[in-house]
DRENPA-3360 file (N, C-alpha, C; in nm, 2 decimals, always signed):
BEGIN
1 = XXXXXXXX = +4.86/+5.48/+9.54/+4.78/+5.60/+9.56/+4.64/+5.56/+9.62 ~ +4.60/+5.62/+9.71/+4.44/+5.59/+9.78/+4.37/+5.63/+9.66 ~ +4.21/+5.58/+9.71/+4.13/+5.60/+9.62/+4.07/+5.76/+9.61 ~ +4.01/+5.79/+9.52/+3.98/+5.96/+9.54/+3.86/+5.95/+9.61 ~ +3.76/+5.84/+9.60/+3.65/+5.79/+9.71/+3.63/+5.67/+9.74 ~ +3.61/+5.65/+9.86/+3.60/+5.47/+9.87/+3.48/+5.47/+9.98 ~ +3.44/+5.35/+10.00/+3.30/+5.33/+10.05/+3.33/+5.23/+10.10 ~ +3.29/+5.21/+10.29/+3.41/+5.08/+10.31/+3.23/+5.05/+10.42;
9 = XXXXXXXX = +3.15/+4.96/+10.39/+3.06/+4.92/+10.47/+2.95/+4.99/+10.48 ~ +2.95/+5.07/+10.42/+2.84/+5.19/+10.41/+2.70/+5.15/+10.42 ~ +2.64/+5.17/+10.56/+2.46/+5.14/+10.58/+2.39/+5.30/+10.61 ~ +2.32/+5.35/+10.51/+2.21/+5.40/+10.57/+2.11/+5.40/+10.58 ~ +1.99/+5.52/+10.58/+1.83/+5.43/+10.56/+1.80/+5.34/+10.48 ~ +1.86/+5.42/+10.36/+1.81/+5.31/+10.25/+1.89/+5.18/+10.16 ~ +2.04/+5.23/+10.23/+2.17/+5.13/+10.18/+2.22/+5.08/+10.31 ~ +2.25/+4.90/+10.27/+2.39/+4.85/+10.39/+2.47/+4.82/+10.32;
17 = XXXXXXXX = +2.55/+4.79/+10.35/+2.69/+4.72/+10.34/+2.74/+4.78/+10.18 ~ +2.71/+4.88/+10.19/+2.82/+4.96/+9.99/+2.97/+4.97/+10.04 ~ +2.98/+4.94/+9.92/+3.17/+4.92/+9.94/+3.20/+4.95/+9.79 ~ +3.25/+5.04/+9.78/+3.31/+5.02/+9.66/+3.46/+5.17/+9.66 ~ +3.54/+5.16/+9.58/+3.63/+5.24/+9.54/+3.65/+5.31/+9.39 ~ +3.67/+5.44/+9.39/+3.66/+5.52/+9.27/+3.75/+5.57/+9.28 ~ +3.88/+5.56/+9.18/+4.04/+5.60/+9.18/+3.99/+5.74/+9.08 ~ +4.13/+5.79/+9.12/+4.13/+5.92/+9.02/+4.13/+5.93/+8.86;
25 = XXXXXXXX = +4.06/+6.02/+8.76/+4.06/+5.94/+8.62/+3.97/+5.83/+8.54 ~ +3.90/+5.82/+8.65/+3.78/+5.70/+8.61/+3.63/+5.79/+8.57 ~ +3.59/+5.69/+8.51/+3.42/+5.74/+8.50/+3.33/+5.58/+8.54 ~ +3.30/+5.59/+8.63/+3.19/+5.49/+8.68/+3.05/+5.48/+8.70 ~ +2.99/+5.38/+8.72/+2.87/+5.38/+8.76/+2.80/+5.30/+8.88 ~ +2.74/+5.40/+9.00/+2.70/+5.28/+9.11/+2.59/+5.25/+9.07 ~ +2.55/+5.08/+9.02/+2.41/+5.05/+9.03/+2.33/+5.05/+9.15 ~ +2.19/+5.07/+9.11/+2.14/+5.06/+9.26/+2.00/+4.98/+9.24;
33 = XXXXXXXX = +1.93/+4.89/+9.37/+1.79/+4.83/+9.26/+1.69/+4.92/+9.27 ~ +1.69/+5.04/+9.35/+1.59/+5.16/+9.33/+1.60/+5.33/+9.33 ~ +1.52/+5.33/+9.32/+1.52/+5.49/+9.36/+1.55/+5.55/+9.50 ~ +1.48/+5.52/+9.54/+1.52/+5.50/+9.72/+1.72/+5.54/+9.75 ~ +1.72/+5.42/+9.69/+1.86/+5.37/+9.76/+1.97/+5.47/+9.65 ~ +1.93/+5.50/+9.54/+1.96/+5.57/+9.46/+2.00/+5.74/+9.50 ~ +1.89/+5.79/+9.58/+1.86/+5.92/+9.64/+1.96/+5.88/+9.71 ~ +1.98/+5.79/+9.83/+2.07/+5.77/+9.96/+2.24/+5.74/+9.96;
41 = XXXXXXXX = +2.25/+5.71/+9.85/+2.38/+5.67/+9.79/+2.43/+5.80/+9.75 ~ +2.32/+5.91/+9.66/+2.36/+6.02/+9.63/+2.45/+6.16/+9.77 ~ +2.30/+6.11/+9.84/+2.32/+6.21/+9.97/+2.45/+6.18/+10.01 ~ +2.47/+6.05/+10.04/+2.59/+6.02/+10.12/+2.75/+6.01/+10.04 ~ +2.78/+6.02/+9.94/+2.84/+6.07/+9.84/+2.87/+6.23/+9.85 ~ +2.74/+6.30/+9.87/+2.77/+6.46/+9.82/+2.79/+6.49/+10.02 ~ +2.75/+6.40/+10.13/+2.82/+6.47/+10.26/+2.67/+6.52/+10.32 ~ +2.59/+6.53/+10.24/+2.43/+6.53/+10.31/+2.41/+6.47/+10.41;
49 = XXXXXXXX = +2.43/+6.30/+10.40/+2.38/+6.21/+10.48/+2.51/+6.15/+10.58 ~ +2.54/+6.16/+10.68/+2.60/+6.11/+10.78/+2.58/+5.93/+10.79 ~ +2.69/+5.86/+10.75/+2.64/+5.70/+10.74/+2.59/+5.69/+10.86 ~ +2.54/+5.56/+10.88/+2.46/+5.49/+11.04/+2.56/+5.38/+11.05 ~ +2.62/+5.30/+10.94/+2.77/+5.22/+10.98/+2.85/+5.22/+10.90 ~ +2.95/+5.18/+10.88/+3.06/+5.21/+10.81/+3.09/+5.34/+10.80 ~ +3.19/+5.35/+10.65/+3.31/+5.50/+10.64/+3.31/+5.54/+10.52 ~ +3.31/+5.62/+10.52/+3.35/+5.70/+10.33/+3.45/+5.80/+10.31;
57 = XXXXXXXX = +3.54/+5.75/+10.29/+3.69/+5.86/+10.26/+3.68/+5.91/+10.14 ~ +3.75/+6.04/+10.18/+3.76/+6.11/+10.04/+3.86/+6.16/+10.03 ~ +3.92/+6.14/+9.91/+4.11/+6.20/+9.93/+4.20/+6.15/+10.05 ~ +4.12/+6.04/+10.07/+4.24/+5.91/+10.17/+4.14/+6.03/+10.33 ~ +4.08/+6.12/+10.30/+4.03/+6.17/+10.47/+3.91/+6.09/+10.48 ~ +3.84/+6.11/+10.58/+3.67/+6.16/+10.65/+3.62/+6.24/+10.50 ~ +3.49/+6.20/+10.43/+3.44/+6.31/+10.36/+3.41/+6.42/+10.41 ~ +3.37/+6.39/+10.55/+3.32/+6.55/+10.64/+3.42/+6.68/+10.65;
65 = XXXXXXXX = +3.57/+6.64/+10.61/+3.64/+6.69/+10.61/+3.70/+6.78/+10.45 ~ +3.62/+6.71/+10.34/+3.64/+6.84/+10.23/+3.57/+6.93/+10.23 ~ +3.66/+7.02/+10.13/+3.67/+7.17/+10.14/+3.59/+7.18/+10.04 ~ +3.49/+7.28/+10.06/+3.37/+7.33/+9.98/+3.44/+7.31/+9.82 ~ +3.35/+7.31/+9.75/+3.32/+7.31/+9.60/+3.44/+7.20/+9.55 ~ +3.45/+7.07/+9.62/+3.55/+6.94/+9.59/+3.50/+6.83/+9.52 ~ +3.35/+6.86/+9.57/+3.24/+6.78/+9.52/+3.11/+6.86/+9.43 ~ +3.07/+6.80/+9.31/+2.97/+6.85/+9.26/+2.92/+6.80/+9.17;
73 = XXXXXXXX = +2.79/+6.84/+9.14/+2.68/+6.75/+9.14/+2.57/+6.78/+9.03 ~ +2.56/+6.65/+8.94/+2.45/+6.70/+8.86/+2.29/+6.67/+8.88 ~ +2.23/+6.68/+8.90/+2.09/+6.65/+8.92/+2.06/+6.62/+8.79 ~ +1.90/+6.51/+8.76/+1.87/+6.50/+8.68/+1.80/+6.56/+8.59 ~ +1.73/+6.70/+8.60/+1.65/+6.77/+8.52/+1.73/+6.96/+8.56 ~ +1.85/+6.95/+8.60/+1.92/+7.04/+8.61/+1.94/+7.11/+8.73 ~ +1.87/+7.14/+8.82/+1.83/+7.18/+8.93/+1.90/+7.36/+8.93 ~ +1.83/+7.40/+8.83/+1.86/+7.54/+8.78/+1.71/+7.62/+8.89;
81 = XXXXXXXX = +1.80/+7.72/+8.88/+1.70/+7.85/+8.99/+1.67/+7.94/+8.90 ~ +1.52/+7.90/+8.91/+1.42/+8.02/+8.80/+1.46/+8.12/+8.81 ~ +1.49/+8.22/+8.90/+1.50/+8.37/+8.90/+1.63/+8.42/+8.86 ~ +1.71/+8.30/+8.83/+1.86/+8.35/+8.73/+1.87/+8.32/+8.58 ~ +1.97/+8.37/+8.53/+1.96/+8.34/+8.36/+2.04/+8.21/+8.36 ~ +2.03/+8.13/+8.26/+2.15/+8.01/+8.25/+2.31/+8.06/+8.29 ~ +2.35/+8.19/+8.23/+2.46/+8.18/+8.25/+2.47/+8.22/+8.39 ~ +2.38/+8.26/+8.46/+2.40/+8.30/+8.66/+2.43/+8.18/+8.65;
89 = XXXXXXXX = +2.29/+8.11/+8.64/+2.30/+7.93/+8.71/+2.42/+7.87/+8.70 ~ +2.51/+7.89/+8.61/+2.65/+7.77/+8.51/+2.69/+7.88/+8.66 ~ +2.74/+7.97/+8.62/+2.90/+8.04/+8.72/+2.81/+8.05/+8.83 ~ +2.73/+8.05/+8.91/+2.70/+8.05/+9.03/+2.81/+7.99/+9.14 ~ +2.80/+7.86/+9.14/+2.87/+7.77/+9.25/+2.97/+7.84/+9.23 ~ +3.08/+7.89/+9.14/+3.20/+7.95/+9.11/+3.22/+8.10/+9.24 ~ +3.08/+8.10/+9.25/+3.11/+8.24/+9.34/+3.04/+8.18/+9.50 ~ +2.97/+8.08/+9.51/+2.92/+8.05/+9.62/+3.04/+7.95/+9.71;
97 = XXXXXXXX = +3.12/+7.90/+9.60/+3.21/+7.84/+9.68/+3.36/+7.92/+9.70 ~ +3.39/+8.01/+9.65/+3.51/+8.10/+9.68/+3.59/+8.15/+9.58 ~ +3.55/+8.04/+9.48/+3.66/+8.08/+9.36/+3.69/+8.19/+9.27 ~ +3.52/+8.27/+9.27/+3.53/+8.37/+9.21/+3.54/+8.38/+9.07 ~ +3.53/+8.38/+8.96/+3.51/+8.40/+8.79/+3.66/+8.43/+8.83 ~ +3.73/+8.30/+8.71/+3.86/+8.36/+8.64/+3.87/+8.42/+8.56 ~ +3.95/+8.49/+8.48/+3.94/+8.58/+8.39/+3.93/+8.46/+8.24 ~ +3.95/+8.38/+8.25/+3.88/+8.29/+8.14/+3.79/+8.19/+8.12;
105 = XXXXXXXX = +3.67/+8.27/+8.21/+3.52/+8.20/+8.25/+3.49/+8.17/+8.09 ~ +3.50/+8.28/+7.98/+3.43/+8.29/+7.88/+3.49/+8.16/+7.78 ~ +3.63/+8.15/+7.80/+3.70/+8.01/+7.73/+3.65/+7.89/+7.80 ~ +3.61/+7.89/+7.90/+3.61/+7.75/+8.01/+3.44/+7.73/+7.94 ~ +3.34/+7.79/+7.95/+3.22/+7.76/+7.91/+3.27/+7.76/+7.75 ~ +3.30/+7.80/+7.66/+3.35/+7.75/+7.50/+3.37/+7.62/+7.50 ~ +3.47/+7.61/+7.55/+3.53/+7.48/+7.53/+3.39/+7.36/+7.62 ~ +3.36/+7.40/+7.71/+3.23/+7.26/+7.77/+3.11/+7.26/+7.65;
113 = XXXXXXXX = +3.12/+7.40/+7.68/+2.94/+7.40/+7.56/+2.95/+7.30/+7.43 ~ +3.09/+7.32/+7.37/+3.16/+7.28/+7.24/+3.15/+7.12/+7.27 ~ +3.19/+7.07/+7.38/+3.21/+6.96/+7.41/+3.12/+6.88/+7.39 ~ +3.01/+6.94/+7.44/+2.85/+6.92/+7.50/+2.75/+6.89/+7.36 ~ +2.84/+6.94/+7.29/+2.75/+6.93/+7.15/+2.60/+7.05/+7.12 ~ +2.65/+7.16/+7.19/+2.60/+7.33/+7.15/+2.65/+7.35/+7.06 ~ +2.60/+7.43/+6.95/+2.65/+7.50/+6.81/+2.66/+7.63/+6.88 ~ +2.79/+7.68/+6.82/+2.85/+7.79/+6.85/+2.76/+7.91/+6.89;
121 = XXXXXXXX = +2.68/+7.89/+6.76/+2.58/+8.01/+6.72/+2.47/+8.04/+6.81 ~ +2.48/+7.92/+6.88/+2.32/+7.93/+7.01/+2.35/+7.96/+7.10 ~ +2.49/+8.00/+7.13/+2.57/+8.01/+7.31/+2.49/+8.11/+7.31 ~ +2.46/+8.21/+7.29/+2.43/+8.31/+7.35/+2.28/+8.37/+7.41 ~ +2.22/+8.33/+7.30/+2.07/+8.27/+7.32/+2.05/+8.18/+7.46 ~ +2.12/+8.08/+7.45/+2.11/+7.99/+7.57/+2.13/+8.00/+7.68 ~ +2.25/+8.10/+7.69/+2.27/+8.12/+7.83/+2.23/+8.28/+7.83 ~ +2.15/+8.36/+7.79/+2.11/+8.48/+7.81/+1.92/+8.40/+7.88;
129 = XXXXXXXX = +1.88/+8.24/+7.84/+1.74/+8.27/+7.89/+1.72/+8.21/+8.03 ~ +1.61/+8.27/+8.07/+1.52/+8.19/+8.24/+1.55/+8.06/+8.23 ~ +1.57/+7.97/+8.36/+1.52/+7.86/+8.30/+1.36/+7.80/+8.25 ~ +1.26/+7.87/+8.27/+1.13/+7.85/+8.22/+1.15/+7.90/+8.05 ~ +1.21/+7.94/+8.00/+1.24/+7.92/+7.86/+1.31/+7.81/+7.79 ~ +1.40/+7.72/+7.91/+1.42/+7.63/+7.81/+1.38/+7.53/+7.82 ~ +1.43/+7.44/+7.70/+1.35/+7.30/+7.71/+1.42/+7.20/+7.81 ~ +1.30/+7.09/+7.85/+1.38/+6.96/+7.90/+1.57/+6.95/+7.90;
137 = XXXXXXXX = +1.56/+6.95/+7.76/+1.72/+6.85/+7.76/+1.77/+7.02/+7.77 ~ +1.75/+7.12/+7.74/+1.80/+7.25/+7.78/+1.90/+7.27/+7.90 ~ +1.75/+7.25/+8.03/+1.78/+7.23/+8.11/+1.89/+7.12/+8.20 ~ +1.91/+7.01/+8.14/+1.97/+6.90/+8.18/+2.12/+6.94/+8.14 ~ +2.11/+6.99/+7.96/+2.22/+7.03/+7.96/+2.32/+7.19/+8.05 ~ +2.21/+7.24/+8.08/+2.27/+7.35/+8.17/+2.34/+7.31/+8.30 ~ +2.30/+7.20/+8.36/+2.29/+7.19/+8.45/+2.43/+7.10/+8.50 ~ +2.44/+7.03/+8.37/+2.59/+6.94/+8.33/+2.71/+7.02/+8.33;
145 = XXXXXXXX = +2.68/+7.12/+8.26/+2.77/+7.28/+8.24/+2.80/+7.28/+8.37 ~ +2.67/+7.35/+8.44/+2.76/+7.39/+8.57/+2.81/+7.32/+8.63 ~ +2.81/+7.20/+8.67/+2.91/+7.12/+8.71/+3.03/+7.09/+8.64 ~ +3.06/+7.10/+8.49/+3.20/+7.06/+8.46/+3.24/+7.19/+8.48 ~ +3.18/+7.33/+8.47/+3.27/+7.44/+8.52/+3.29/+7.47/+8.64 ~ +3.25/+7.42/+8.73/+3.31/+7.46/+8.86/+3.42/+7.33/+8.87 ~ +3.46/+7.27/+8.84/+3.53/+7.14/+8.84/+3.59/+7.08/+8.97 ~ +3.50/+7.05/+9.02/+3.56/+6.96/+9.17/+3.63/+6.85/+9.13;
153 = XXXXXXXX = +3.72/+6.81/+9.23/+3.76/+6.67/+9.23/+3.65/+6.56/+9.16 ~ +3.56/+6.55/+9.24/+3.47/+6.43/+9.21/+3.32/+6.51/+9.14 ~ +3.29/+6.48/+9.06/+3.14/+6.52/+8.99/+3.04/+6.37/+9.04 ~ +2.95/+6.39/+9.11/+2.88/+6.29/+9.12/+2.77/+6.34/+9.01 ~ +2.67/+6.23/+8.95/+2.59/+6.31/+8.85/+2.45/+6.16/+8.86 ~ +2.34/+6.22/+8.83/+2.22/+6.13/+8.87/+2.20/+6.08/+8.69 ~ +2.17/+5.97/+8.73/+2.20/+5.89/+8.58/+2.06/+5.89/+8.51 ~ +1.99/+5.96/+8.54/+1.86/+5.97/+8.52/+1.91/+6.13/+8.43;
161 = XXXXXXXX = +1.96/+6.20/+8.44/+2.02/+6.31/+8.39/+2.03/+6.25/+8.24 ~ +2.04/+6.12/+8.18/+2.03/+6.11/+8.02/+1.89/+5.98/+7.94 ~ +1.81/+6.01/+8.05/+1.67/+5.97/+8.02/+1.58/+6.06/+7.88 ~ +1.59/+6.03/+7.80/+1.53/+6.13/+7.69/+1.65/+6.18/+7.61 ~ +1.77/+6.16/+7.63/+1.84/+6.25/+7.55/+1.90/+6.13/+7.43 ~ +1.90/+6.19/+7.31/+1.97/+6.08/+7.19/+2.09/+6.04/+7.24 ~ +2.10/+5.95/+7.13/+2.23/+5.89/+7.14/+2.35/+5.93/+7.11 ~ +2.30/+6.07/+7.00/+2.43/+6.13/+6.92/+2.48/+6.23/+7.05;
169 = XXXXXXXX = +2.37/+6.27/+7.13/+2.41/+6.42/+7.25/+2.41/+6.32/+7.38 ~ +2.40/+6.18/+7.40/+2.48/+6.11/+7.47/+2.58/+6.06/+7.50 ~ +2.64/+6.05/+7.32/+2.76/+6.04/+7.35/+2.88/+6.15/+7.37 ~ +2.82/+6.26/+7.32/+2.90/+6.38/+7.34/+2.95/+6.45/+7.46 ~ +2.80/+6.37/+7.54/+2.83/+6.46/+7.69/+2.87/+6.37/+7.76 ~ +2.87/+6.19/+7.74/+2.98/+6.09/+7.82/+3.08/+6.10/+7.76 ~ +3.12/+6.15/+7.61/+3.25/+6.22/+7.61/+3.33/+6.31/+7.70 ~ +3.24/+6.39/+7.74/+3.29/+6.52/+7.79/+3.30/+6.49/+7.96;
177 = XXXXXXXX = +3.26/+6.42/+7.99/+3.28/+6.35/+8.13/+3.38/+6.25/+8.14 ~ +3.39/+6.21/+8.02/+3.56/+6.09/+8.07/+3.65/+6.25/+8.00 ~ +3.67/+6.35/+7.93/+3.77/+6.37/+7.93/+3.78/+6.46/+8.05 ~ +3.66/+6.54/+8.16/+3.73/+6.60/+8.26/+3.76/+6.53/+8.36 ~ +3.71/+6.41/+8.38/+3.81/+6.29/+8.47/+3.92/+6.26/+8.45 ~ +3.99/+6.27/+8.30/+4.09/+6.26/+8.27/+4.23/+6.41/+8.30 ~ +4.12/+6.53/+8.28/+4.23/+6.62/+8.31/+4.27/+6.64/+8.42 ~ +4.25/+6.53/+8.52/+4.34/+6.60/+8.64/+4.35/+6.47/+8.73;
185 = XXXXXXXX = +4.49/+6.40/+8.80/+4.54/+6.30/+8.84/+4.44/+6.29/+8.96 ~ +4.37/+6.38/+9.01/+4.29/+6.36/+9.13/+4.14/+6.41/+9.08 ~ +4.06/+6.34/+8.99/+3.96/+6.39/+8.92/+3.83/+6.28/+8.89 ~ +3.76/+6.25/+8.94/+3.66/+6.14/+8.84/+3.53/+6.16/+8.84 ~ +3.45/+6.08/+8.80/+3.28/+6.10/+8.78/+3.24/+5.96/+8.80 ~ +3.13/+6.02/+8.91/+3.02/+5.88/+8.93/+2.92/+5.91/+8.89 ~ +2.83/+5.82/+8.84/+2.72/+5.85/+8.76/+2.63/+5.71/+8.91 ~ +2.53/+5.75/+8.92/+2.46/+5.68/+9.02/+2.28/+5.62/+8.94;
193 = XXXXXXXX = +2.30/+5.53/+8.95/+2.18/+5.49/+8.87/+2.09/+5.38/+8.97 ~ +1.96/+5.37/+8.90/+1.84/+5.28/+8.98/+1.80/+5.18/+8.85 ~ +1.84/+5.06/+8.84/+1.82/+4.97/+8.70/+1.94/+4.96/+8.65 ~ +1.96/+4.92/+8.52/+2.04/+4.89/+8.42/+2.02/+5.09/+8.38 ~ +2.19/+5.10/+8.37/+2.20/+5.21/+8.33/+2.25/+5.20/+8.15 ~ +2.20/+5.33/+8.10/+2.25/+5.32/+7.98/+2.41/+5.38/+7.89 ~ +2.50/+5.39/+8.01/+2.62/+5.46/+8.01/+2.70/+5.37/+7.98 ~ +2.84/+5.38/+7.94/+2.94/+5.24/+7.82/+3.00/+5.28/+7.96;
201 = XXXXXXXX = +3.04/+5.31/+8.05/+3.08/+5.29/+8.16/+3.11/+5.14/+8.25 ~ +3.20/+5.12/+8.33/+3.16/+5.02/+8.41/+3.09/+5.04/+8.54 ~ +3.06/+4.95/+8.53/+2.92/+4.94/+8.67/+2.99/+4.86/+8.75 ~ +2.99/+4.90/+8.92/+3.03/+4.84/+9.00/+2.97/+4.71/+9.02 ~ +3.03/+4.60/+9.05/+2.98/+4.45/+9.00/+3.00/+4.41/+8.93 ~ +3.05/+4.45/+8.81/+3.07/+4.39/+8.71/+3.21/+4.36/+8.69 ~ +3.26/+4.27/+8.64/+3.43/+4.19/+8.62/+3.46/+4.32/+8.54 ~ +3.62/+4.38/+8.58/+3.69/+4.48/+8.53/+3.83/+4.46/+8.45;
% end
């Protein structure tokens, strides 16, 4: 089976020669030595950045050639839009990419929030406020949401997204990222980092 993304020579502004392969069912990590190259690796992963040499397949194609909402993306401080409530922000992409609210939007956020390590009792609170009401890890956690509910093939996610967060609501939410890479034979997560990441993941380079 091809890989669900692979990176065969990859030079742009701020990266040459990346090569690496992410099969379906995995949760990985690309290290990177900066920020810079960090941003560039992301762009070019999410279809932003057009390489300068080399190739990047996705589902054995051209990346240029997936179909909206296949890829999705966590930023690291959420990248939530003030003038919506949390719960616009989570189901948004769901309507910007075609899908439309299934009729069990309300079980699909249960079960993540649950995952995520929310107490039952705060769903509602939390996703009724602005994002200028919540906190930091609020935010980060909203922002994780919306990406495991719109569920693309590939979740890219900025590894900087668990800077500040404990270890107990670290491990809950890299829980909840190896099991939605797990639910589906064409499904994974890259986590993209600048330094030593703090994720029990493997890191590209490192003996497997």
């Amino acid at each position: 089976m091809a890989p669900l993304l692979q990176f065969s020579g990859v030079a742009g502004e701020e990266v040459a020669g990346l090569s690496f392969a992410l099969a379906g069912g995995e949760t990985r990590v690309l290290q990177l030595a900066s920020e810079a190259e960090k941003i560039a690796a992301i762009d070019l992963a999410l279809g932003e950045e057009t390489p300068a040499a080399g190739s990047i397949l996705f589902l054995g194609r051209p990346l240029e050639q997936s179909e909206p909402g296949q890829i999705g993306w966590v930023p690291a401080h959420g990248g939530l839009i003030s003038n919506l409530k949390t719960w616009e922000n989570v189901t948004l992409p769901l309507w910007f990419h075609g899908k439309r609210l299934p009729p069990d939007t309300d079980a699909i956020l249960a079960r993540w929030l649950t995952a995520l390590g929310l107490d039952g009792g705060a769903w509602t609170d939390f996703m009724a406020r602005p994002p200028a009401q919540l906190k930091p890890l609020e935010r980060k956690l909203a922002g994780l949401l919306r990406g495991l509910v719109l569920a693309p093939a590939l979740l890219v996610v900025d590894g900087a997204l668990f800077d500040g967060v404990d270890q107990a609501m670290a491990r809950s939410w890299t829980a909840a990222l190896e099991e939605f890479a797990r639910a589906g034979e064409m499904r994974a997560v890259l986590a993209v980092s600048h330094g030593p990441a703090s994720l029990p993941w493997k890191t590209y380079g490192e003996p497997l």
